[in-house]
C-alpha positions in Angstrom: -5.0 -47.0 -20.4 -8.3 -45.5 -20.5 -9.9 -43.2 -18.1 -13.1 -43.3 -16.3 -15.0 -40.6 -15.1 -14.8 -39.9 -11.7 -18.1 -37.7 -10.9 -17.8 -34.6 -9.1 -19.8 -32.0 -7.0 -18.9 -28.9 -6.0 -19.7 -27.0 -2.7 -19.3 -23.7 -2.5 -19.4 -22.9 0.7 -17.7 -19.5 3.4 -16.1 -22.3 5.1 -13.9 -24.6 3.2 -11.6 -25.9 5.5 -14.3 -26.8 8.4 -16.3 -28.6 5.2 -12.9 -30.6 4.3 -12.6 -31.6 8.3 -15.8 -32.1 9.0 -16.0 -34.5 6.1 -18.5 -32.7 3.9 -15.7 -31.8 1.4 -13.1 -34.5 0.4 -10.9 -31.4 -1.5 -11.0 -27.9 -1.1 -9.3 -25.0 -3.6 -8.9 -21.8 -1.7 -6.1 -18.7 -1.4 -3.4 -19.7 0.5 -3.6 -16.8 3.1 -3.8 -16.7 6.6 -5.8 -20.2 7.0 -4.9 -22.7 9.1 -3.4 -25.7 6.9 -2.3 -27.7 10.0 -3.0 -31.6 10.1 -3.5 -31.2 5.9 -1.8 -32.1 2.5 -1.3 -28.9 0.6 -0.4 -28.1 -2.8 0.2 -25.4 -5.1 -1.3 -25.2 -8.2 -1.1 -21.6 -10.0 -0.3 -18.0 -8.6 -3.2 -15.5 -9.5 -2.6 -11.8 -10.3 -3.7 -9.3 -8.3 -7.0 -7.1 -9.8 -8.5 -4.0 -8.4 -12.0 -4.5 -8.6 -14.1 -1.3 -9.4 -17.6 -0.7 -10.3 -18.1 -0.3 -13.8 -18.0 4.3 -14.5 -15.4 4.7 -11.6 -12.6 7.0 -12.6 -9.6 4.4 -12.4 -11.6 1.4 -14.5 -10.2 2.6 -17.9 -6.4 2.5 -16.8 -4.3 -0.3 -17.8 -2.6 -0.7 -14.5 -3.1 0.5 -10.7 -0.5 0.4 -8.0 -1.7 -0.6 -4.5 -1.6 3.5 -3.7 -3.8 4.5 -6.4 -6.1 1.8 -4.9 -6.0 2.5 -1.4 -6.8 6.2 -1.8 -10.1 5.7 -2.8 -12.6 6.7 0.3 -14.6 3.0 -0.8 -11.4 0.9 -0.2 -11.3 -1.9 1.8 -8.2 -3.7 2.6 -8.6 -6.9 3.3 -11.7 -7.6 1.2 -14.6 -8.1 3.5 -15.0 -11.9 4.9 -18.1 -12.5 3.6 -19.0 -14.8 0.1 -17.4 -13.4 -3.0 -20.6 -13.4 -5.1 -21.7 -10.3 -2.1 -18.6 -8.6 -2.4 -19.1 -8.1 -6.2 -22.8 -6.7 -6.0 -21.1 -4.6 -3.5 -18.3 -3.4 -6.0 -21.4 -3.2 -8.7 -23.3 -1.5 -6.3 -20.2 1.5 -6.1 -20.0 0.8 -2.1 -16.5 -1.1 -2.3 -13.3 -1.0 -4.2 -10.9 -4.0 -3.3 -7.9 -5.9 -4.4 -8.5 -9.6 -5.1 -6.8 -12.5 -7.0 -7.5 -12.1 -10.9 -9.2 -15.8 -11.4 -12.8 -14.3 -9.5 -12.4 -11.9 -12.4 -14.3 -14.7 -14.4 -17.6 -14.3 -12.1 -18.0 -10.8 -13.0 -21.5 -8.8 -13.8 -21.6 -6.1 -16.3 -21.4 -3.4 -13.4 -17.8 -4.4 -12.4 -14.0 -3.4 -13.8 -11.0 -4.7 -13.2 -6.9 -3.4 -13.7 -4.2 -5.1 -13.0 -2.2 -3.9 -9.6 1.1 -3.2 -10.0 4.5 -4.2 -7.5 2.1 -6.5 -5.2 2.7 -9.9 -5.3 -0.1 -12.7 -6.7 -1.8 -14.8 -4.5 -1.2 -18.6 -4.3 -4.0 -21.0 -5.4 -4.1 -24.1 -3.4 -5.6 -27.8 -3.3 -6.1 -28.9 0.4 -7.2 -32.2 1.2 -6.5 -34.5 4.3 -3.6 -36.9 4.4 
């Protein structure tokens, strides 16, 4: 059997589920968190890590590991990260005004201004596909 492509856009957008039930999305892949998933088809595809975020010369970015205490005891932490896009909340870490805990995979959209550690004894956070029946 062969495949054929199937072609794809992507919308990135602060509102995924109203895009998905509004029609402007057919998919959505989003942190399984305290959305609403009523009325959809969800599945779980992969569990991310959790990562402090830091800027770049703050005096926990060279440690291998954090716990959530470490984290929290810093004057610029924010807990949960601020709901606003992610791209903002990492010139804000770059920028030294916030210091937040977020799933590992945004760790891949990150400037030279920004450090992450891994946070130890909190649990990851779910990555999910939602889509409408």
């Amino acid at each position: 059997m062969r495949a054929h492509p199937v072609p794809v856009e992507v919308l990135f957008t602060p509102t995924p589920l109203a895009s998905l039930r509004d029609g402007t999305a057919d998919a959505a892949i989003l942190c399984d968190g305290s959305d609403d998933f009523a009325g959809l088809t969800v599945t779980h595809l992969t569990e991310a890590p959790p990562l402090a975020f830091l800027p770049a010369g703050h005096r926990l970015a060279g440690r291998a590991a954090l716990t959530m205490a470490d984290v929290e005891a810093d004057p610029a932490f924010a807990r949960p990260a601020p709901d606003t896009a992610v791209d903002e909340i990492l010139d804000r870490v770059a920028l030294g005004d916030l210091v937040t805990v977020m799933a590992a995979h945004l760790g891949d959209r990150l400037g030279p201004g920004i450090a992450t550690v891994p946070v130890t004894g909190r649990s990851g956070t779910r990555i999910v596909v939602a889509r409408l029946p």
